[in-house]
Structures are given as structure tokens and as C-alpha cells.
C-alpha positions in Angstrom: 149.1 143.9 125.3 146.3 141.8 124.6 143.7 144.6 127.0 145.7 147.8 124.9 144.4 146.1 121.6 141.2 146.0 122.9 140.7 149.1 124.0 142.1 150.9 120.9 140.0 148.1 118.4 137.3 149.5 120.6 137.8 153.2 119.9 138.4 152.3 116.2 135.2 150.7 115.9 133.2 153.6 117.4 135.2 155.4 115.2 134.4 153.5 112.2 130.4 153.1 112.8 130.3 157.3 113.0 132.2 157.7 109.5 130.1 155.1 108.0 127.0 156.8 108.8 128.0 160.0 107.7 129.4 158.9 104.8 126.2 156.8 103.8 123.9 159.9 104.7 126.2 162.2 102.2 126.2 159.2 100.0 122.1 159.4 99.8 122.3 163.1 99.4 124.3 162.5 96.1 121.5 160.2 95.0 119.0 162.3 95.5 120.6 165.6 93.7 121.2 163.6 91.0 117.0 162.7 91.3 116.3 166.6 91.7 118.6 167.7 88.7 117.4 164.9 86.5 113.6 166.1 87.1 114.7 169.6 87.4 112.6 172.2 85.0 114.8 175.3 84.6 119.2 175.5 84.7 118.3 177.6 88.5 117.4 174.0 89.5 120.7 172.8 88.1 122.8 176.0 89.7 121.6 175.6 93.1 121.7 171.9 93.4 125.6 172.2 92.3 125.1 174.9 95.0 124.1 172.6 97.6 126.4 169.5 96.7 129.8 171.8 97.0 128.5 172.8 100.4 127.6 169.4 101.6 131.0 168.5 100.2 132.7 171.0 102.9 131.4 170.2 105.9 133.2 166.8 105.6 136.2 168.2 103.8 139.7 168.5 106.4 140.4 172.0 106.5 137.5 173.3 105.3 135.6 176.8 106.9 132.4 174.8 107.7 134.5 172.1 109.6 134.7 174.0 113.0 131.1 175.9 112.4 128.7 172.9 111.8 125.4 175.0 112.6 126.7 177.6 110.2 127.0 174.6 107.8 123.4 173.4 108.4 122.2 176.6 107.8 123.4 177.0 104.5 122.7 174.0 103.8 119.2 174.3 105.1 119.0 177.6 103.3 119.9 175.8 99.8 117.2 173.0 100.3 114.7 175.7 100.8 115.2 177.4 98.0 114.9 174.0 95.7 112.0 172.7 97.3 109.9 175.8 95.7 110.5 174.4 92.6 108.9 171.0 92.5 108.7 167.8 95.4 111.4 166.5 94.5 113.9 168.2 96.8 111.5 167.3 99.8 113.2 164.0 100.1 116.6 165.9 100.8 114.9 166.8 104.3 115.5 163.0 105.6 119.1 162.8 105.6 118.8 166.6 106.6 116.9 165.0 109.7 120.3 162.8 110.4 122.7 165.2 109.9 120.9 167.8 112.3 121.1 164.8 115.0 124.8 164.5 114.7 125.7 168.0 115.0 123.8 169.2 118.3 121.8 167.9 121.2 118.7 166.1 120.6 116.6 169.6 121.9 117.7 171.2 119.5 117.9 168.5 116.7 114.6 168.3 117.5 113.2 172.0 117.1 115.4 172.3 114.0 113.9 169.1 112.8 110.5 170.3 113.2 111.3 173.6 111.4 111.7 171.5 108.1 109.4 169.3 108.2 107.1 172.2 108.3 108.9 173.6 105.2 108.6 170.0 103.8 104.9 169.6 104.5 103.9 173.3 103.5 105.8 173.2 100.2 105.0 169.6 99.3 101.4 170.8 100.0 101.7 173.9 97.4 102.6 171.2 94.5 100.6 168.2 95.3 97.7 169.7 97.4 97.1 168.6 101.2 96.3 165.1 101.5 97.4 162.8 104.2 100.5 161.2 102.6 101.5 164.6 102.2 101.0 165.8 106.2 102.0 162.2 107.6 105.3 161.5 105.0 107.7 164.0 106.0 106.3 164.1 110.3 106.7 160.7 110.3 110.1 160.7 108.6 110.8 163.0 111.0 110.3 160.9 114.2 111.7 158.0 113.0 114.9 160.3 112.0 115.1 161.7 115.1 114.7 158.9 117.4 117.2 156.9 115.2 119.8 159.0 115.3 119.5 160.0 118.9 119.6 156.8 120.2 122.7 156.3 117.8 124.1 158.8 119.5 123.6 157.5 122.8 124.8 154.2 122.1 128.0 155.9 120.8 128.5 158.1 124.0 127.4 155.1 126.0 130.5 152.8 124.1 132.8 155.4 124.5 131.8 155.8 128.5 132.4 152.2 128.3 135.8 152.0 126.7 137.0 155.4 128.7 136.1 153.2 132.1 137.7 149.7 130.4 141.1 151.8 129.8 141.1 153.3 133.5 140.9 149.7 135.0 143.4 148.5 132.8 145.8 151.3 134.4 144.2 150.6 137.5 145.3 146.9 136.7 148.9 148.0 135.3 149.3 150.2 138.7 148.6 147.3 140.7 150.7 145.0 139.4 153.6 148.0 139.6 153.5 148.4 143.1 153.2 144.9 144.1 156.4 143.9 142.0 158.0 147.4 144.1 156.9 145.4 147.4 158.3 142.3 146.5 161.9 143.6 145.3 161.4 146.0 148.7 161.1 142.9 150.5 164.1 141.1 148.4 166.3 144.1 149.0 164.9 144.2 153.4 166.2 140.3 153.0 169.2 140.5 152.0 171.3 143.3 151.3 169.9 145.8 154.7 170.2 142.7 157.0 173.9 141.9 155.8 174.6 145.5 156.2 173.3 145.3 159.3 175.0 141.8 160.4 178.0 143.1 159.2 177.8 146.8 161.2 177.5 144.9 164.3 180.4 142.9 163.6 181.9 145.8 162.7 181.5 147.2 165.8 182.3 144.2 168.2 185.6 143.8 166.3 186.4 147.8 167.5 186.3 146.6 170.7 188.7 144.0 170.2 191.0 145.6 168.6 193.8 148.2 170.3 196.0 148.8 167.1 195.1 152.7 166.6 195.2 152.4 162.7 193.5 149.3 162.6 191.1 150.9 164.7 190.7 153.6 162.6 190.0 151.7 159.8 187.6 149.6 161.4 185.2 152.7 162.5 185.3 153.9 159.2 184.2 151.1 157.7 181.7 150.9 160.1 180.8 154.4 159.7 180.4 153.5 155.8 178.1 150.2 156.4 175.8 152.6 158.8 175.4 155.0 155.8 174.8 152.6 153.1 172.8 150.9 155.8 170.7 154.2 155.9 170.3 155.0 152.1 169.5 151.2 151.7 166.6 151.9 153.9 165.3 155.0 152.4 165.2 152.9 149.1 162.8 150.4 150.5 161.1 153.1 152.2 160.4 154.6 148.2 159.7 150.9 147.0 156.8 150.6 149.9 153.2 150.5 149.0 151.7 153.9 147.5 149.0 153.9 149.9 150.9 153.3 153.0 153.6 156.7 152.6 152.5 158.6 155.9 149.4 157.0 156.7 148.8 153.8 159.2 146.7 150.9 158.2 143.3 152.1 158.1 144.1 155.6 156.4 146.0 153.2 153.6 143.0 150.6 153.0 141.0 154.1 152.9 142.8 155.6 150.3 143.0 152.4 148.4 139.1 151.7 148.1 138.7 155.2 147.4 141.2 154.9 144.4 139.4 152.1 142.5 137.6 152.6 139.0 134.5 151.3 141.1 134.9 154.9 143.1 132.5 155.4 145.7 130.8 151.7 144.9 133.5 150.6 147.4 133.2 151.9 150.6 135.3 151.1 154.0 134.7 151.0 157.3 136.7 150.3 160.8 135.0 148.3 163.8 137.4 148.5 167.0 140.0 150.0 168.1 143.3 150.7 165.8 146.3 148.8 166.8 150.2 149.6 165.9 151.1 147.2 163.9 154.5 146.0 162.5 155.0 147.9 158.9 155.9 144.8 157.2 152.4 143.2 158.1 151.0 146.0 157.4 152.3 146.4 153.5 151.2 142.9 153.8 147.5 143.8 155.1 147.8 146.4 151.9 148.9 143.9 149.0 146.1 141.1 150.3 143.2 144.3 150.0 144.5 145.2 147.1 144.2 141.5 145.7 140.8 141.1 147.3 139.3 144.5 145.7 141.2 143.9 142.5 138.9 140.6 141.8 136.4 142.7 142.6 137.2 145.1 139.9 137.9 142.6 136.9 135.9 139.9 137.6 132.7 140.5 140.0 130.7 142.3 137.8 129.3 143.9 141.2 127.5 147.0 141.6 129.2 147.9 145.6 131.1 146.6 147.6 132.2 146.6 151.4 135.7 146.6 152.7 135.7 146.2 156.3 139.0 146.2 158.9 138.2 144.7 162.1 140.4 145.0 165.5 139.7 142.3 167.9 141.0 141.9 170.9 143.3 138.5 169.6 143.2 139.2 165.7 142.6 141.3 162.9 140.3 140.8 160.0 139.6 142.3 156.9 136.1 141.4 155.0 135.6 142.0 151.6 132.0 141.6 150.6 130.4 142.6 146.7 127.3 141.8 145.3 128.3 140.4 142.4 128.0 137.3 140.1 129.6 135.4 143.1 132.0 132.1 141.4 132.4 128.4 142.3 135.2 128.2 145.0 136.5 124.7 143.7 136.4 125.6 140.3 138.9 128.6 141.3 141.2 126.4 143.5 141.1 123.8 141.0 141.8 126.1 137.9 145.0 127.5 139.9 144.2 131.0 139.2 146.6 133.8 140.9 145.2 136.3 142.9 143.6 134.4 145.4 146.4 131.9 146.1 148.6 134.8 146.4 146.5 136.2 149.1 146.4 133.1 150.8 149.8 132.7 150.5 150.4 136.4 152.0 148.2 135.8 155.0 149.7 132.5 155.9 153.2 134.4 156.0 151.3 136.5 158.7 150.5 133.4 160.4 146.7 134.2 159.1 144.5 132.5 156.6 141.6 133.5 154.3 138.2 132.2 154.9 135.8 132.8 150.9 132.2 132.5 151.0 130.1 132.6 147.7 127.4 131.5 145.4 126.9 132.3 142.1 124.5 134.9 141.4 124.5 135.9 145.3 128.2 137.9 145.1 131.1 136.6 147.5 132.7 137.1 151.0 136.1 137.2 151.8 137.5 137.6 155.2 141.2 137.4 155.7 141.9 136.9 159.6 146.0 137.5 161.2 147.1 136.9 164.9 148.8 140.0 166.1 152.2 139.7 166.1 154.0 138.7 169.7 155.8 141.4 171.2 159.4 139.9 170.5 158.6 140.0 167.2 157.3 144.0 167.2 160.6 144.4 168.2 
């Protein structure tokens, strides 16, 4: 709950920064019509400045025709301003917001022309009622820059915190998904545990009692029972067979671990890579194998702060390993034993079910390596 707040506070306050820009920028507008009319010398100062204040009005109006046409807005707007300006210099100093407002509603190449088209106007017209001088040239091209390159850096800041949040909300589901499938696993596992291996133990009971029995009824109703555990048995299986890891339905090991670093919100940051030759492995170790990667590149995910990262399955000719190596902020090993965290402890406690262990290497500032190392299985217990 406490990530969900976050990234909607997050979106809010993007949000938020936007309106109170625009609204300051219309807010300065106001201030300076009120300048124009106040110095204005004839009531056609007075009409179009009403003029120009009911169109800026609508393109910030809901529902208004300018809302979905912002150039045709500008335009009008632009057209209005160019027709006070010949009256005195006033009106010039509409041109700055102008700048802003021409920044938020296209790219910055064409923010950028149409910026320079009025602050031609500005200097041209300026120059017709005060004469050329260099306050006059500099004022409004200077304006200008610091308009442009204000407002387009806002708006890459903006795109930049949205990117941001966009990526912060896919890890959380990233996260979410995680945690899904390995609390599937583990009632999989709960469900292999107990219920299939009594249905099991009680089929073959089942079926050493029918051949103790002669009484045909008795019989009868023995093999139907039977015949009802065996289905159960079946369906019970195809349920942990849905409850299995995502990434291992119809692939083997390495096409799983694959598809999992290929599934991260790091994307192609992560890559994976298989030294030896594949084995057939038990599925159970394999989900295993699955959860512990998915631990291992998880941390890598939240906590890292890395920029790649290498998963690596190894088949040797007595064990298997799987590496995990980022280059990341690395962490103090002790500090995470002692602080009891989860995810690695888990992992640990996964790959000592396997009869494995984990091995971690890393140093702050240097990024971390994490190999998790299992024994193949004996052959009694592939069977």
C-alpha cells in the first residue's frame, strides 16, 4: 500500500507543478492586461485586450473549442497581442509568458521558431515607439532565451519524473507478481505434500486390499473407490501443475531462467547465459532453481541500483550453479545477516532444501556476486 501511495503522490505532484505553472503564467497575463488597459489611449485598446483575456480564458476552460486545438489557440492569441502591440510598448511584455506558453504546447523546435517570430514582432514594434537602442534589441531576445530554455528544461524534467514513476509502478507489479507466484509455489508444494501423496498412499492401499479381498461386491466397491482416488489423484495434479512457476509451463530450466531475466523492469540490462551441458533435472528442484533466481534478480531490481547484470547457469559435471553478478552499489554482508532481512535467507533456505548453499561476494560501491551451488540429485531420488 505504502509503494501504491507513492506512486500516485508521485503522479499528483507532477500533476500539481504543471497546473501551478500554468496557472501562474495566466495569472501574470491578467496583470499585465490590467497594465495595458490602464495605460491604454483609445476604447480599441480596451476592446481587444477584453479580446485577448476571454481567449486566454478558453484555452484553460474544460470543454472549451480551444482545449483540443492548442496551436489554434496560440494563434489567436498571438494574433490579439499583435494587434495591441501597435498601439504603445506596453503590450510587449505580454510576449514573455507568451514565450512559456508556446513551450508547453509543442516541441521545443517549434517553440523555438515560434518564439523567435515574436520576439521579432516585439523588437520591431518596441523599436517603432521607443527608437532602436540596445535595451530595446537585447530585452525581448534575451527574454526569449531564458523563456525558452526554462521552460524546456521544465518540460524535460516533467517527462523525465513521469519516465520515472511509469518505471517505479512497473517494478512494483514486477514486485506484486513475484510475490504471487511464489506464494502459488508454496501452496503447490503444500497441496504435493499432503493431499496428492495421501491420495497416492491411499490408491495403493487401495489396490493391495483388491487383492485380498474375494467378496465380488466388496470387490466392486473397492475398485471404484480406487478408480475415484486415481481421478482425484489426477485433477489434484493438474492443480499443482497450474500453481507451478509462470516461467517454467513448457520450458526446462534454462528456457525458464531465460524467460525470467528477460521479464525484469531492468530488460535487456540483465542478460543470461549457459556454460555446459543441460541436465534433466527433477521438476521440483527445478521450480526451486526458479524461485532462488527469482530472489537473487529481484534484489537486484529493488535494491542494487545497478546498471547490468549477469545471470549465469552452470552444469558441472558434480553440481549446478547459478551466479548472479550486478554492478551495483554492492552492501555489507554482515549488516544484511544481522538485520534478518528476507530475500536472501530465503534463498539460502531454498538451496539448502536442495542440499546446496549460497556463496555472496560484495563490497560497497563495487556491486555483488552471488553464486548458488546444488549437488545433482541421486538417481533414487529422480525416481
Amino acid at each position: 500500500m505504502i509503494y501504491r501511495g507513492g506512486v500516485k503522490t508521485s503522479q499528483a505532484t507532477i500533476a500539481r507543478i504543471e497546473r501551478v505553472l500554468i496557472w501562474g503564467l495566466h495569472l501574470l497575463i491578467a496583470v499585465l492586461l490590467v497594465l495595458v488597459c490602464w495605460r491604454a489611449s483609445h476604447w480599441g485598446v480596451w476592446v481587444l485586450a477584453f479580446g485577448y483575456g476571454v481567449v486566454d480564458v478558453a484555452g484553460v476552460v474544460p470543454n472549451s473549442p480551444f482545449k483540443n486545438h492548442p496551436m489554434a489557440w496560440f494563434l489567436v492569441l498571438s494574433l490579439l497581442w499583435a494587434s495591441l502591440i501597435w498601439d504603445g510598448p506596453e503590450p510587449a511584455y505580454l510576449v514573455f509568458p507568451m514565450f512559456f506558453l508556446a513551450v508547453l504546447i509543442t516541441t521545443p523546435l517549434k517553440s523555438a521558431i515560434i518564439i523567435a517570430i515574436l520576439t521579432a514582432i516585439a523588437v520591431v514594434t518596441l523599436a517603432m515607439h521607443l527608437g532602436f537602442s540596445v535595451g530595446v534589441v537585447t530585452g525581448p531576445i534575451l527574454g526569449a532565451l531564458v523563456a525558452w530554455v526554462m521552460g524546456t528544461c521544465f518540460q524535460l524534467l516533467a517527462q523525465a519524473l513521469k519516465e520515472l514513476v511509469d518505471a517505479r509502478a512497473s517494478a512494483i507489479r514486477a514486485s506484486k507478481s513475484a510475490g504471487e507466484q511464489a506464494e502459488r509455489a508454496r501452496i503447490a508444494g503444500e497441496i504435493h505434500d499432503t493431499v496428492a501423496q495421501g491420495l497416492s498412499s491411499i490408491q495403493m492401499l487401495l489396490h493391495a486390499a483388491e487383492k485380498r479381498v474375494d467378496d465380488p461386491q466388496a470387490l466392486s466397491h473397492i475398485r471404484l473407490a480406487r478408480q475415484t482416488t486415481a481421478d482425484n489423484l489426477a485433477e489434484t495434479r493438474q492443480i499443482i501443475a497450474a500453481l507451478q512457476p509462470t516461467p517454467l509451463i513448457g520450458a526446462d530450466l534454462p528456457v525458464a531462467l531465460a524467460r525470467l531475466s528477460s521479464t525484469t523492469p531492468m530488460g535487456q540490462n540483465i542478460t543470461f547465459e549457459v556454460d555446459g551441458s543441460p541436465r534433466v533435472l527433477p521438476d521440483a528442484m527445478e521450480a526451486e532453481i526458479v524461485r532462488i533466481a527469482q530472489t537473487l534478480l529481484g534484489n537486484v531490481v529493488r535494491h542494487a541500483q545497478a546498471d547490468s547484470a549477469k545471470m549465469t547457469l552452470t552444469y558441472q559435471d558434480d553440481q549446478i550453479l547459478l551466479d548472479v553478478i550486478d554492478n551495483g552499489q554492492g552492501f555489507d554482508v554482515a549488516e544484511v545477516i544481522r538485520k534478518k532481512s528476507i530475500g536472501l535467507p530465503t534463498a539460502q533456505r531454498r538451496a539448502e532444501g536442495l542440499g546446496g548453499t549460497i556463496i555472496i561476494e560484495s563490497t560497497i560501491g563495487s556491486g555483488t556476486g552471488i553464486s548458488a551451488r546444488f549437488p545433482y540429485p541421486q538417481k533414487d531420488q529422480d525416481k
